[in-house]
Structures are given as structure tokens and as C-alpha cells.
VEXMAR-351573 format. One record per residue (C-alpha): z, y, x. Coordinates in steps of 0.001 Angstrom, whole numbers. Each point is the difference from the previous one (the first is absolute). Layout:
residues N
       Z       Y       X
       Z       Y       X
...
***
This chain:
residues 728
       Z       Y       X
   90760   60143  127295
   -3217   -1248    -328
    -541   -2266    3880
   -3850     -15    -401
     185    4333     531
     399     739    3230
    2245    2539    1189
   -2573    2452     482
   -1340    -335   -3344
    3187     957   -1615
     419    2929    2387
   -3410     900   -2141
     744   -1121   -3185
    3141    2493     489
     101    2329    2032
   -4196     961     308
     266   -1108    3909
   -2617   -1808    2004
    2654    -817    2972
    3147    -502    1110
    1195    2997    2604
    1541   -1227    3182
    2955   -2674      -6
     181     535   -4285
   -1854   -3362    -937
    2376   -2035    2442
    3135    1887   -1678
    -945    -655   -3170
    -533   -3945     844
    3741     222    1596
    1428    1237   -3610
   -2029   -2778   -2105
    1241   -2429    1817
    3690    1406   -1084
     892     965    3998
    2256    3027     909
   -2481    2362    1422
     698    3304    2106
   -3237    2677    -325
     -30    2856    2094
   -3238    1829    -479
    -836    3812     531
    -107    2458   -2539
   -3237    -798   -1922
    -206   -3189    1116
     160   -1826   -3008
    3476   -1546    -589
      61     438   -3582
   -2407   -2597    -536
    2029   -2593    1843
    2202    -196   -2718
   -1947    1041   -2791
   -3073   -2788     286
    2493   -2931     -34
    2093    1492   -2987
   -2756     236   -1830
   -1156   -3876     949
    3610   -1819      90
    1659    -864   -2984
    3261    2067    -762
     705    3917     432
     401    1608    3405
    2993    2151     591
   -1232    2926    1723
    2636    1875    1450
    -933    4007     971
    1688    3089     975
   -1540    2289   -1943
    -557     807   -3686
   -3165    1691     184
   -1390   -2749    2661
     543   -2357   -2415
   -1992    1570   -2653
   -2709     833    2016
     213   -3943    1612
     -55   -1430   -4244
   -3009    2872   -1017
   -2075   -1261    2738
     633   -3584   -1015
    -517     383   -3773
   -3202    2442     856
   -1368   -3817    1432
     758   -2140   -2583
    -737    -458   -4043
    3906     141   -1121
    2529    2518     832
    2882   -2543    -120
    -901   -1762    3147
    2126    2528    1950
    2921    1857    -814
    2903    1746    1482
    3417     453    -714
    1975    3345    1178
    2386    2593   -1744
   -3074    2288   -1146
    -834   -2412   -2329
    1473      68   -4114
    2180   -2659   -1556
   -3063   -1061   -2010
   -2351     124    2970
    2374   -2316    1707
     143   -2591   -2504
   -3781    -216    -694
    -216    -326    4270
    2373   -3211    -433
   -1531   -1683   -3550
   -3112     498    2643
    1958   -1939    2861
    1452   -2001   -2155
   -3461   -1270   -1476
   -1160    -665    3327
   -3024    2434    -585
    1441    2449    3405
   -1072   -1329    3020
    1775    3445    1928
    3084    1497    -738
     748    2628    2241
    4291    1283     426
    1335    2224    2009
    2642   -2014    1818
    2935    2407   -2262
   -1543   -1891   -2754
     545   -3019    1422
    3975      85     411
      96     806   -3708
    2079   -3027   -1510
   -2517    -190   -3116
   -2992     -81    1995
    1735   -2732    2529
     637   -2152   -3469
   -4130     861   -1417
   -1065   -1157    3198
    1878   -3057    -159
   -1625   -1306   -2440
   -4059     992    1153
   -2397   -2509    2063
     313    2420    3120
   -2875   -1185    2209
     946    1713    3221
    1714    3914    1350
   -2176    2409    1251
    1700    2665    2035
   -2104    2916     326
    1520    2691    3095
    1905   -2345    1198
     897    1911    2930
    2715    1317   -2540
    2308   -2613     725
     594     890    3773
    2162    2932     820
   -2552     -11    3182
   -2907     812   -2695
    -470    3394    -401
     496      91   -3516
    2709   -2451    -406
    1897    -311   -3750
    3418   -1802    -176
   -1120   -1494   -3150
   -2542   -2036    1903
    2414   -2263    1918
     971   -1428   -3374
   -3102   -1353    -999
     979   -3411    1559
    3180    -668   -1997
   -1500     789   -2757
   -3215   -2138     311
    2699   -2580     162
    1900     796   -2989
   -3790     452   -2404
   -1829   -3578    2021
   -1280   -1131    3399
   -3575    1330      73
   -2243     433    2631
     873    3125    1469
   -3520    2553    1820
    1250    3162    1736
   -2475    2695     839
     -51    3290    1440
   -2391    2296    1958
    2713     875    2935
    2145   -2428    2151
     758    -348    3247
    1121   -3175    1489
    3598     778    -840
    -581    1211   -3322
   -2283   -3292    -794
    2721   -1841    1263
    2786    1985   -2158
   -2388    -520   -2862
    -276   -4086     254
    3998    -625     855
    1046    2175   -3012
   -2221   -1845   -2421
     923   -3703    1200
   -4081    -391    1117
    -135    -185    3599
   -2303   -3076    -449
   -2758    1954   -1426
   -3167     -17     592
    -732    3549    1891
   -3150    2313    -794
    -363    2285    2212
   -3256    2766     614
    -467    1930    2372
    1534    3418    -186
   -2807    1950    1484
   -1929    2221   -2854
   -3025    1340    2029
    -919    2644   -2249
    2573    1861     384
     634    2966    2114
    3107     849     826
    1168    3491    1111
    3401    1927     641
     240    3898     202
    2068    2409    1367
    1938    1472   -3158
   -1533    3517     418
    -371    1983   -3553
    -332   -3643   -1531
   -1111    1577   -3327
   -3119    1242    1361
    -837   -2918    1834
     420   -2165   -3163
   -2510    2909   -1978
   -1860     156    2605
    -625   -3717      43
    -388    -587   -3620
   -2557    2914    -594
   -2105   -1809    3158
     462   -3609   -2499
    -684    1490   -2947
    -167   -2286   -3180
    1446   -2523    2119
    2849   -1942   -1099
    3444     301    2182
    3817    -419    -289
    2354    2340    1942
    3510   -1815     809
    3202    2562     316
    3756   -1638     442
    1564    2210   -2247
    -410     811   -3925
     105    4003     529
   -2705    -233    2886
   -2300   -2098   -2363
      15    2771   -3083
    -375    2918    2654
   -3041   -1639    1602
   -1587    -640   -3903
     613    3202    -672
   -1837    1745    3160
   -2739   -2218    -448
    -582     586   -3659
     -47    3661     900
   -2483   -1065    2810
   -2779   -1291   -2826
    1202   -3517    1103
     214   -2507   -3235
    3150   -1357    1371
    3310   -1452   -1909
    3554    -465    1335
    1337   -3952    -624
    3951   -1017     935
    2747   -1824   -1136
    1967    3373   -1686
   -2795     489   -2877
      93   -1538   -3191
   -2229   -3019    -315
   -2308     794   -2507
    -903    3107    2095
     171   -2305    3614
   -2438   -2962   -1785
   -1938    3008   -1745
    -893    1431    4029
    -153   -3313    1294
   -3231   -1094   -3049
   -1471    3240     789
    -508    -354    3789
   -1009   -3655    -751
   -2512    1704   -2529
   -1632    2290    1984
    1089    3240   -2062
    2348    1344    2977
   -1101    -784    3737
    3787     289    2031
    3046   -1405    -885
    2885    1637    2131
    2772   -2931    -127
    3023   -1263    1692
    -193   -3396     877
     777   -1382   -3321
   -3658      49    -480
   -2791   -1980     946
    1815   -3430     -26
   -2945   -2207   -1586
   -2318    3034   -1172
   -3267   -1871     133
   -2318    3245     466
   -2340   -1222    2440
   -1320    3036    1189
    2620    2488    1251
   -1807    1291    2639
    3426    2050    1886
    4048    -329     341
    1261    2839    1300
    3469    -307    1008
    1700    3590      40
    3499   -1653     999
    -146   -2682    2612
    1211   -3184   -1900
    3047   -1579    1198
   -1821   -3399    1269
   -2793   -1250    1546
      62   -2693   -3116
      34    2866   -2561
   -2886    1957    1996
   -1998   -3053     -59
     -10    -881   -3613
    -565    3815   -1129
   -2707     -42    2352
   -1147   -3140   -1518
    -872    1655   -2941
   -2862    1832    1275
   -3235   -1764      -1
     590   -3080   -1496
   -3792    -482    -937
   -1031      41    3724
   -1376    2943    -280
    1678    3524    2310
    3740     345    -202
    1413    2710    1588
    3885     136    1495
    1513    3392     697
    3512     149     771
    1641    3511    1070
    3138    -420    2748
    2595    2106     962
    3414   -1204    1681
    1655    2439   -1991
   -1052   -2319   -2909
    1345   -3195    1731
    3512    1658     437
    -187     690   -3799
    -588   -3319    -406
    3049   -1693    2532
    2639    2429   -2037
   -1035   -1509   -3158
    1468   -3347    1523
    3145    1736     704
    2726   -1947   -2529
   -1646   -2866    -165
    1358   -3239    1538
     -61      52    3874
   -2524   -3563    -449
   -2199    1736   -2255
    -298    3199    2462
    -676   -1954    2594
   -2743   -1660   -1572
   -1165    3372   -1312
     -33    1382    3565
   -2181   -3099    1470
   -2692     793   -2605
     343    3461     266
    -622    -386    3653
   -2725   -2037    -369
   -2024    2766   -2134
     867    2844    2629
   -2043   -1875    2259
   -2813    -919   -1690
    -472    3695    -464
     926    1172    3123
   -2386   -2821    2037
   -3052     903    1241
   -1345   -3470    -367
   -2472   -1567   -2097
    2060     133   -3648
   -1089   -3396   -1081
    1363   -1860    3241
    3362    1453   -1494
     101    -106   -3397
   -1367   -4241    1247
    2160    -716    2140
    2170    1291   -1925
    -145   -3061   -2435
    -481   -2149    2451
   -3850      76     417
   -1989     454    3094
   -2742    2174    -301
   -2198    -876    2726
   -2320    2886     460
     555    2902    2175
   -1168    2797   -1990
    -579    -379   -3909
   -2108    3276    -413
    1953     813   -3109
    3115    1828     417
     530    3671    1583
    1406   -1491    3131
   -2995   -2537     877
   -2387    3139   -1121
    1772    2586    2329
    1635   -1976    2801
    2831    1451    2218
     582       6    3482
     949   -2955    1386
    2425    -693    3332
    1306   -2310    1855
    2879   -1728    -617
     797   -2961    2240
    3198     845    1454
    1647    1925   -3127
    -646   -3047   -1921
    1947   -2253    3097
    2838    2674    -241
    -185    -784   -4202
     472   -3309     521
    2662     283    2946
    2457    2253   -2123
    -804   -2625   -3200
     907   -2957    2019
    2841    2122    1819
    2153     557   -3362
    -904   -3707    -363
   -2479     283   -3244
    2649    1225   -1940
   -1265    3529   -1111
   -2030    1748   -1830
   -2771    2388     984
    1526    2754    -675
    2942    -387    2316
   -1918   -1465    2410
   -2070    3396      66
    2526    1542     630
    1605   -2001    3128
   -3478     846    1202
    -122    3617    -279
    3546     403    1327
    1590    1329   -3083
    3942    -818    -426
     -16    -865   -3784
    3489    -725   -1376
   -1228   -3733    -279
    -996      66    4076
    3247    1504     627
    2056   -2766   -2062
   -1768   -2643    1651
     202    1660    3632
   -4237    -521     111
      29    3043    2191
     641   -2206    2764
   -3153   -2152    -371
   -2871     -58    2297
   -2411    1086   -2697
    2213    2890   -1118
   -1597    2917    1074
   -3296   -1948    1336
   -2539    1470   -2683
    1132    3488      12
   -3314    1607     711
   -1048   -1169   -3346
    1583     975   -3449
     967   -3070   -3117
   -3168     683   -1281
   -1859   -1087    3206
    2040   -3086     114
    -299    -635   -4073
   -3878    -328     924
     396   -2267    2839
    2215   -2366   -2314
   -2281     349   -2706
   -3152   -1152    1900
    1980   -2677    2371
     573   -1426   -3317
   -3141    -130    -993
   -1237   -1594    2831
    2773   -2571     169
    1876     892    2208
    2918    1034   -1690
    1244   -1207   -3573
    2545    1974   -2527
    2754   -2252   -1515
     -64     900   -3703
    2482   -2669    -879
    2381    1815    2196
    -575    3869    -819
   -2909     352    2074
    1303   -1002    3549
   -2447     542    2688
   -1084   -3802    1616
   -2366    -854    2950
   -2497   -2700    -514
   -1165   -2698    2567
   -2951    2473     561
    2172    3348     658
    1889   -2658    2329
   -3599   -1250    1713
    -450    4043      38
    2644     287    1891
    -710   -2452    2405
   -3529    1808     815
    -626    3471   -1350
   -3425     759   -1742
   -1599    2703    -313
    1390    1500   -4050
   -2247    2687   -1565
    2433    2120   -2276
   -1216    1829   -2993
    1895    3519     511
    1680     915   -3595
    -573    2592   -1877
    1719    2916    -819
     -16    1654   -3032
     919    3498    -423
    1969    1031   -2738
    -482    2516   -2730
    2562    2952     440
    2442     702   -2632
   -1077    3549   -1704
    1999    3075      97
    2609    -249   -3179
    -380    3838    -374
   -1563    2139   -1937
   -1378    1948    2574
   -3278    -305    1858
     393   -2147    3160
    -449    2060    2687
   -2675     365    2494
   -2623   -1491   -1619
   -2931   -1197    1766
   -3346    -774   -1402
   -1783   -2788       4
   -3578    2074     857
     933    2612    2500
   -2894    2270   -1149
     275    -116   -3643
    3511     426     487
    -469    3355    1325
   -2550     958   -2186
    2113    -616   -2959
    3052    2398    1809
   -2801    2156     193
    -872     574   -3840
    3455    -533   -1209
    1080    3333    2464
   -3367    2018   -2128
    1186    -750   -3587
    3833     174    1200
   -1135    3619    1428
   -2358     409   -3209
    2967    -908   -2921
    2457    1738    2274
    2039   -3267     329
    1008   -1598    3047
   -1773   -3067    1116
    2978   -2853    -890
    -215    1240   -3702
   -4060   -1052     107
     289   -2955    1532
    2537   -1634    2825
   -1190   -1356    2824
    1128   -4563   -1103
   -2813    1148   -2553
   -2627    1476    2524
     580   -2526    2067
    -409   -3043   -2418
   -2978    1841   -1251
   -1202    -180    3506
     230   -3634     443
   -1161   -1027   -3978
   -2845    2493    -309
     549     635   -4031
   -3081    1927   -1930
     695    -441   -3249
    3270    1428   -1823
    1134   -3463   -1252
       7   -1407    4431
    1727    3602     580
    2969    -780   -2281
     626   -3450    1878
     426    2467    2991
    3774     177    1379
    1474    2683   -1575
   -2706    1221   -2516
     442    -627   -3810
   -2085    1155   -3008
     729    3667     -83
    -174     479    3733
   -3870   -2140       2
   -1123    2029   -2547
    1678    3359    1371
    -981    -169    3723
   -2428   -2682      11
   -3234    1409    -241
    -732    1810    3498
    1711   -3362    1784
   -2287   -2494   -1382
   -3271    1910     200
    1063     266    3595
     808   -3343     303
   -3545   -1302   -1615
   -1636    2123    2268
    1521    -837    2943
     123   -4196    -921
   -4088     439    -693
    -733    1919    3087
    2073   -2090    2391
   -1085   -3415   -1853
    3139   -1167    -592
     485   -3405   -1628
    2709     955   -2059
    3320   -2724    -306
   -1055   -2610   -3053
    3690    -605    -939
     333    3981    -526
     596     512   -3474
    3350   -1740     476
    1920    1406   -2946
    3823    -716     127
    2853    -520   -2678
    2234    2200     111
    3217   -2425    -287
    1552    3209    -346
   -2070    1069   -2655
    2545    -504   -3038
    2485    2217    2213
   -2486    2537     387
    -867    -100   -3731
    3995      79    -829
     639    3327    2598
   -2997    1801   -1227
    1350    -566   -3540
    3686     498     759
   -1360    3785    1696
   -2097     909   -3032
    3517    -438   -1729
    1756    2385    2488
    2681   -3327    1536
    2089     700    2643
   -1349   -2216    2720
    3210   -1235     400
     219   -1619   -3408
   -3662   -1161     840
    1289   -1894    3650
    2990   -1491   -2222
   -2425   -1432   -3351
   -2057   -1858    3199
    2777    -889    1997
   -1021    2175    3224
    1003    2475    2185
   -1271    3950    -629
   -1946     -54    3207
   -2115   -2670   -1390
    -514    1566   -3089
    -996    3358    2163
   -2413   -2350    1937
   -1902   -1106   -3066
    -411    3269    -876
   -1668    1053    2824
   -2240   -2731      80
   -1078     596   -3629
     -30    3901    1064
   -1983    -504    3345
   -2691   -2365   -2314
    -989    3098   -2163
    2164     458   -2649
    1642    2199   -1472
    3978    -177    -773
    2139    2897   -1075
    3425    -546    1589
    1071    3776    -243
    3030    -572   -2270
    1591   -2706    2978
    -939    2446    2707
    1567    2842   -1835
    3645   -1955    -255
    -337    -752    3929
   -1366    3575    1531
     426    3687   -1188
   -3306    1815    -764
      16    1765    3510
     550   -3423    2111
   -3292    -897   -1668
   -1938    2380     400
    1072     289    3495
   -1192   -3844     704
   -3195     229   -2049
   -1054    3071    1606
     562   -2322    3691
   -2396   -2997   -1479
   -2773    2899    -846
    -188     762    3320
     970   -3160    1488
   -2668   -2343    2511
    1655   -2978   -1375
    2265    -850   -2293
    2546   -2193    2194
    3864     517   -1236
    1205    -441    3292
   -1798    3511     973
     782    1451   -3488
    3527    -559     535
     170    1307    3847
   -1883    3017    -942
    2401    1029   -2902
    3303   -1272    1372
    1413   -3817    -912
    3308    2052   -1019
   -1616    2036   -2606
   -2048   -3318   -1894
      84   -3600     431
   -2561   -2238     168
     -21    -933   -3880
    -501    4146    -483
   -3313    -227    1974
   -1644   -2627   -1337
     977     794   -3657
   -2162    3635     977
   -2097   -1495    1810
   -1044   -1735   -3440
     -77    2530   -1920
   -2253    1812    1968
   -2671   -3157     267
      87     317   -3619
    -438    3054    -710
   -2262    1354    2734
   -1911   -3624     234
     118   -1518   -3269
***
């Protein structure tokens, strides 16, 4: 190292910059002069060269140890895309071949690599431990550190080794770095790895340029279209919790016209690292992902992170976040909630051990009300690592945009703190909740707690109510959460002061987010379907009852009235929006469609109607390899029996997606199953009730021609037939 450069010169001899971001030059000082050092920096805040500018300075090869194979590679291309040689970085994983391995050591070896990167599995490997014996290691670099605490949201057994094995290879300097920590994680982070004399880096966790949103999780899909059609051309990840949810959202949005590609731990590599290069490329403009993506992707300008499953904790929400807007430039975070979603989530945990529930739970917790509060979302997701954020409003999140009502709170908060100290600080929130609201839980029964003042004292509020009022007497001090001891409620010497004079306490009401229904599992139309535009609705009734009365059909076998009513809220006029309609496939557009969408154009351009952008939501039929196995199997005259037993279903449901490929226009000749169930006269008897029929509800079909003479499989195996032939 050359002592007449200054430091700043060799940031721009290699690395292009003019300056040093935030705390960076003083961390890189603190690993020259061999010290322990602790960074905790954002997402995008620059850690990377912490490490990276002093390995490339000291004598000796850094050890950089990293979680991920195809972080690595993208960490040692960026590096080599700086400098002359490619040997001044390698790393060292299982993708690599016997002969790439041994040209990455003669490299080491030669002291040409300044980086080698291993995935800490590497590490353990008895060869490796002997090969790194014998290198000038000039310090450990632990990149996502927060891997090492079972408190980190991503934590890896194979982390907690790292020490011992340090021990075994050479004493080294040791740097650990990570984008998420709270105080107990940091904490967790510096005991495991023997360096709780390091020097501590620490930036502030607030990214300003970020907006941060949660939605109710209404029709999701078309939100996300919706969205992304509004962003065009604009580069995004969407982050899903399970495999099958990431390859169903790909899929809908490839359909959509989206350039999107699925990335998660279940596909091969070449085909993960193949989506991974062409999202950093340019050539597609989503990636749907579980969270096994993202960890290091340098793309600067990911301009959204849509969240379609709420992640499981704040830590995790804030580094996926992280990865929008790293440049500085708009970053937008959407995250869509629904309880039901959480409850998903807390029977996952079921099985595990009781300690790792428990922490599970507390995290859990802590994400539930972040989306549920009302309150500015940055105060939170601050405070939440242990930063105050000191302004009121920040202007750029969907609660400081659309405030809610605010009330006052003085003496719920003094009966909070009451029932807290009453069970003598030894609860959690949860339980405390529900002394409050009066509710005799098995745990208030064992410990008799319906005998306690407080018990009972906040039942004109429900646990929800008294979440927020913990939530925000903790964020104004008053209260603190014991995370060392599963989350136990404590009150601070200002909820004590509190106590000893009430204030005035301005609480943020929650929200409340509804929740999408569950649809109807049958193949029949739901009933009593409403439109969404009263007028157009009955307009539409209208013309189907003239060409019903015209083809000599009756109106069901046109058109049901799910699909007039969906038309009614989307306002198709093309053929291609009519066959996203409820209901209406190919043959049925192209059959009926005519008359409905000249009405439809007509009426949008007379009443000015701006029409819904995220319309043309096309769906994927998840179904659609059943549908394309029944419509097969019936062109090849199968029993449907043998058809529900090759799936692995019941007959019903085979009879239901029948009718739904039936009621979407087209055509299925089921005659030789309907003969070997009803004699020629029972059919003709129940085809000639649908011609006349006003709807065609089973329940009526079957009062009207006796529940002793058919059953309810009889009906709706007719009541196919005659779609099909009289509609289709």
C-alpha cells in the first residue's frame, strides 16, 4: 500500500468513486488498522466496499464468507469488471469443477487473489480447513451476518460455526456485516464470533426514498397488473413465501404481456442464475421470487417490491424492501395483508421447538402491527431497530398521505399500564389483552387472573384496540417489550412518570382490512348476482332475454347472470376482454358476444366511462391441465368415474369441471355417460324442463320433478348436456 495515496485516491484508482458514502471511509480505516469491526448499513448502502478496498490494499487474501452461490458470483464479476486481472477474486462453492477448483487455489496459493469468497458449507470441508492453513489470510469478512442469530430473520445453523473454525484455519481479523440487526441480533452477532470489542458502524436505517404501502388482499392479481401496467418498463421484484405461489404468479403475468420470470430455491441452477442475469440485464423487467433472492443483487434501480405474502419479520420486510431504489432514485413498497395469511404463517411453526415458536411468534407479532398501525410506517419499521425518527409525518408512506382518525387515549393507556404492572411485568401482550377485554383464556384461568383489578377493565375495546395502544406507548417510551424474555410487556420510568400525571395520548386508530371471500367451489353460477353498474346491468338482462327469445333458448344457456354481472363492473369491448369475463370462454365470446359488446361500447362512450386500467386481467387456469385431461378423456367416451380415480378426485368434482368448461362455451358430448345413468324418457323429460326453465338452479329442477325420481348428480349431468347442445 502505497502511504503517499490517500484513501480517497484509491477509492478512485478502484472503484471509479469521488467519495466515501456515510460512515464507509471510517470503516475501512478500522479494518487497516487490523481491528474487529461490526458494519451495519442499509441495503444499498455500500458494505461491500468495506471489505473489498482493504483486500485489495493489505497484503494476504481475504476470506469472504457468503450465503449464497449466486451472490458470490455476482460480488467476484463486479470486482473483476474493476480491475486488469481476473485472479484477484475468486470463490469457492460446490458449482464449481475439480479443475476450476484447483486453478482457484494455484491462484491463492500464488498470492495473486486478494478475495476468495465460501459459502460457510465450504468452509467445514476438512480439505479446505488444511488449504487455508497454509494461505497469508489477511482478515474474515462476513457478509449477512445476521445469519448467525436465530433472532435474524434468516438465520443458518451453519453460521454459528464460523468461530471454531476461524480458530482451527488462523486468528485473523474478523468484519461482520449485514443490512438488518436489531440490538439483539447485533449483539447475537458479536458474542457468537468472539468480537464484542469491535469497532461498530452503524447508519442510519432510514431510506427516504422509499414509499412504503400495505393493501388489503382484495383480487391481489389485479392489483399487482394493475400496478405494473401503470410502471411500465420499470424494473420490480414480487416476493411470495411459497415455491407454487411464485410459478402461478409468473405464469399470470406472462399471460398479462408482463416480461416477468419466476426465481426459487426448487429450480435447477443453471435455469435460477440464467433468470437471475436476465433481470440484471434488462431483457425481463419482474422477477417473481421467494426470498432466496435478492441477497446482494446489486441492481440499483428496482424501482418496486411488491410483497404478495406478508413476510414473516419486520427484519426480512426491511431488507426486501431494501432492494428497491438503491440509486436514490423512487422505490416503491407494496405489501398485501390478510390475517388469514398470518395464521398460515403461525401453523407453519407448529413442530418446531417450543423456543423457536416463541421466537417465531414475537416477530410474527411484530409484522401484524406494522400493518395493522395507522401510524407513520417509518416511526415503526425505526423504532423498530432501535432508531428514533424524529419527525411527525414523513410524507412518504400511505398512512402519513391518508391519515386516520385520531382519539384520545389517556386513561386506556393508565389502565395498559395498571394491568402490566398488576401481573407484575411478567406477560406478554397478548395475554395481557386479554385480561383487559375480560376474556377467560385457559392461561387466565390457570393463573386465577380473573380475579385481578384489570380483568375485565378494557372491555369496551377489542385486542386489537389494545395491540395499538401497546404499539404506540412503545413508541413513545413508555412501555418497552422484553425480547430476551419472549417478548414480556415492561413499563419504563416514563410509563411510570405517566402514571404519576396523565397526558393527554393521541392514538392512531388501526386499520382494518377486509378480507377477500373464499369463491364458491361449485360449478354452478353463484347465485344472486349483482352488478357492479346497476344500469348496464339491466340493459345487458335486457338483450340476453331478445336473442334467448330470438334462438329459442332460455336466457342461462346465452349467458348467466356471474357473467353479466362481471361484464357490468369490467366494461369488455373487444372479444379478447370478453373471454377474461367470469364464465365466458372462446366459443361462448365468439358465439354470443357480438350484441353485448356493441352495447357495452355504446353505453361506456355515451356515459364517459373511464374504463378499469387493470381490466384485461387474464387468469391461469391452474386447472387448465385437468380441463385439457377431461375434455380428452370425453372425446374418448371414459366413464367419469375412471376419470375422478386417474386424478385422484371425487365424481362431483369431475361433474363441476365440466360445467365450468360447458358454461364457458364449449362444446362436450357426454351422451354415452348420461345414457348408462338415465333411460331415454328420464331425459327427455328433464331437458324438455331446462327449455322452458327461468333459470337453471338444481334445487328448483329437482323440486319440480320430484327428488325421488332423480338425484342431484341426474340434473346436473342434463343440465350439461343441454348447455351443450342448445348453447354450444
Amino acid at each position: 500500500m502505497n502511504k503517499d495515496i490517500s484513501l480517497t485516491g484509491y477509492l478512485q484508482q478502484y472503484f471509479g468513486f469521488s467519495r466515501f458514502k456515510g460512515q464507509q471511509e471510517e470503516a475501512v480505516k478500522s479494518v487497516l488498522e487490523g481491528k474487529n469491526t461490526f458494519v451495519l448499513m442499509p441495503t444499498g448502502g455500500g458494505k461491500s466496499l468495506i471489505y473489498q478496498l482493504p483486500a485489495l490494499l493489505l497484503d494476504g487474501t481475504a476470506i469472504v464468507i457468503s450465503p449464497l452461490i449466486a451472490l458470490m458470483k455476482n460480488q467476484v464479476d463486479s470486482i473483476r469488471g474493476m480491475q486488469t486481472e481476473d485472479y484477484v477474486a475468486h470463490f469457492l462453492n460446490s458449482s464449481l469443477s475439480r479443475a476450476a477448483i484447483q486453478e482457484v487455489k494455484s491462484d491463492v496459493q500464488a498470492g495473486r487473489t486478494k478475495l476468495l469468497y465460501v459459502a460457510p458449507e465450504s468452509l467445514t470441508k476438512e480439505d479446505n480447513i488444511e488449504f487455508l492453513k497454509n494461505i497469508n489470510i489477511s482478515f474474515y469478512a462476513i457478509d449477512e451476518a445476521h445469519c448467525i442469530s436465530e433472532w435474524g430473520h434468516d438465520f443458518r445453523p451453519e453460521y454459528r460455526r464460523i468461530r471454531p473454525i476461524v480458530e482451527e484455519i488462523g486468528q485473523a481479523p474478523i468484519i461482520a456485516l449485514t443490512a438488518t440487526a436489531t440490538a439483539k441480533v447485533q449483539h447475537d452477532i458479536q458474542k457468537n464470533l468472539g468480537i464484542l470489542d469491535a469497532e461498530v458502524f452503524k447508519a442510519s436505517f432510514n431510506r427516504a426514498n422509499l414509499y412504503y404501502e400495505v393493501r388489503p388482499k382484495v383480487k391481489p392479481e389485479s392489483q399487482i397488473i394493475r400496478f405494473i401496467k401503470q410502471n411500465e418498463g420499470k424494473s420490480g421484484i414480487i416476493y411470495c413465501l411459497s415455491r407454487k405461489k411464485v410459478e402461478e404468479i409468473a405464469e399470470t403475468l406472462q399471460v398479462n404481456g408482463i416480461k416477468a420470470l419466476a426465481y426459487h430455491a426448487g429450480m435447477d441452477a443453471a435455469t435460477r442464475s440464467g433468470n437471475q442475469d436476465k433481470f440484471l440485464m434488462e431483457e425481463v423487467d419482474v422477477i417473481v421470487a421467494t426470498i432466496a433472492f435478492g441477497m446482494g443483487i446489486d441492481k440499483p434501480d428496482v424501482r418496486f417490491v411488491i410483497h404478495y405474502d406478508i413476510p414473516k419479520s419486520l427484519e426480512g420486510y426491511y431488507q426486501e424492501t431494501g432492494r428497491a431504489g438503491r440509486d436514490g432514485g423512487e422505490g416503491k413498497c407494496i405489501t398485501f395483508y390478510s390475517y388469514k395469511d398470518i395464521q398460515k404463517l403461525e401453523k407453519f411453526m407448529h413442530g418446531k421447538p417450543v423456543a423457536e415458536q416463541e421466537i417465531g411468534k414475537q416477530l410474527l407479532l411484530d409484522t401484524v402491527s406494522y400493518a395493522e398501525s395507522a401510524i407513520c410506517r417509518r416511526i415503526i419499521l425505526l423504532h423498530y431497530f432501535g432508531e428514533t425518527y424524529k419527525q411527525g409525518n414523513c410524507g412518504n408512506c400511505d398512512n402519513c398521505l391518508n391519515p386516520k382518525e385520531q382519539i384520545e387515549a389517556k386513561d386506556e393507556v393508565v389502565r395498559a399500564l395498571d394491568a402490566i404492572l398488576e401481573v407484575n411485568e411478567k406477560y406478554k401482550g397478548e395475554h395481557i389483552a386479554n385480561i383487559l377485554i375480560g376474556n377467560k383464556t385457559a392461561a387466565i384461568k390457570s393463573f386465577k387472573h380473573y380475579t385481578l383489578k384489570s380483568f375485565g377493565a378494557g372491555k369496551d375495546h377489542d385486542e386489537r384496540f389494545w395491540n395499538a395502544v401497546f404499539r404506540q406507548s412503545m413508541i413513545k417510551g413508555l412501555i418497552n417489550k422484553d425480547i430476551e424474555n419472549y417478548g414480556l410487556l415492561k413499563v419504563m420510568p416514563k410509563g411510570h412518570e405517566f402514571l404519576q400525571s396523565p397526558t393527554s395520548f393521541m392514538l392512531v386508530k388501526n386499520h382494518e382490512y377486509e378480507e377477500e371471500e373464499e369463491s364458491s367451489g361449485s360449478g354452478g353460477a353463484p347465485s344472486g348476482a349483482t352488478g357492479g353498474d346497476p344500469a348496464l346491468f339491466a340493459m345487458l338482462k335486457d338483450l340476453r332475454k331478445k336473442i334467448a327469445k330470438r334462438k329459442n333458448l332460455p336466457p342461462f344457456v346465452i349467458f348467466q347472470d356471474p357473467s353479466l354481472a362481471d361484464m357490468s363492473i369490467q366494461y369488455p369491448i373487444t372479444t379478447e376482454e370478453l373471454q377474461n369475463i367470469q364464465g365466458v370462454g372462446q366459443g361462448k365470446a365468439q358465439r354470443y358476444g357480438k350484441e353485448f359488446l356493441e352495447l357495452i361500447k355504446k353505453y361506456v362512450e355515451e356515459n364517459e366511462i373511464e374504463r378499469p386500467e387493470d381490466f384485461v386481467v387474464r387468469t391461469v387456469a391452474n386447472k387448465s391441465k385437468m380441463k385439457v385431461f377431461i375434455i380428452q378423456s370425453i372425446d374418448r367416451k371414459i366413464p367419469f368415474e375412471d376419470i375422478a380415480n386417474a386424478k385422484g378426485v371425487e365424481v362431483r368434482e369431475v361433474i363441476s369441471e365440466v360445467e365450468a368448461i360447458v358454461h364457458s362455451g364449449t362444446r362436450l358430448n357426454i351422451d354415452y355417460y348420461v345414457n348408462d345413468v338415465l333411460d331415454e324418457e328420464h331425459q327427455e323429460e328433464v331437458f324438455d324442463y331446462f327449455r322452458e326453465a327461468e333459470s337453471d338452479s338444481v334445487e328448483e329442477a329437482l323440486a319440480e320433478l320430484g327428488e325421488d325420481e332423480y338425484s342431484e348428480e341426474d340434473i346436473r349431468l342434463m343440465r350439461i348436456k343441454f348447455l351443450s347442445d342448445m348453447g354450444n
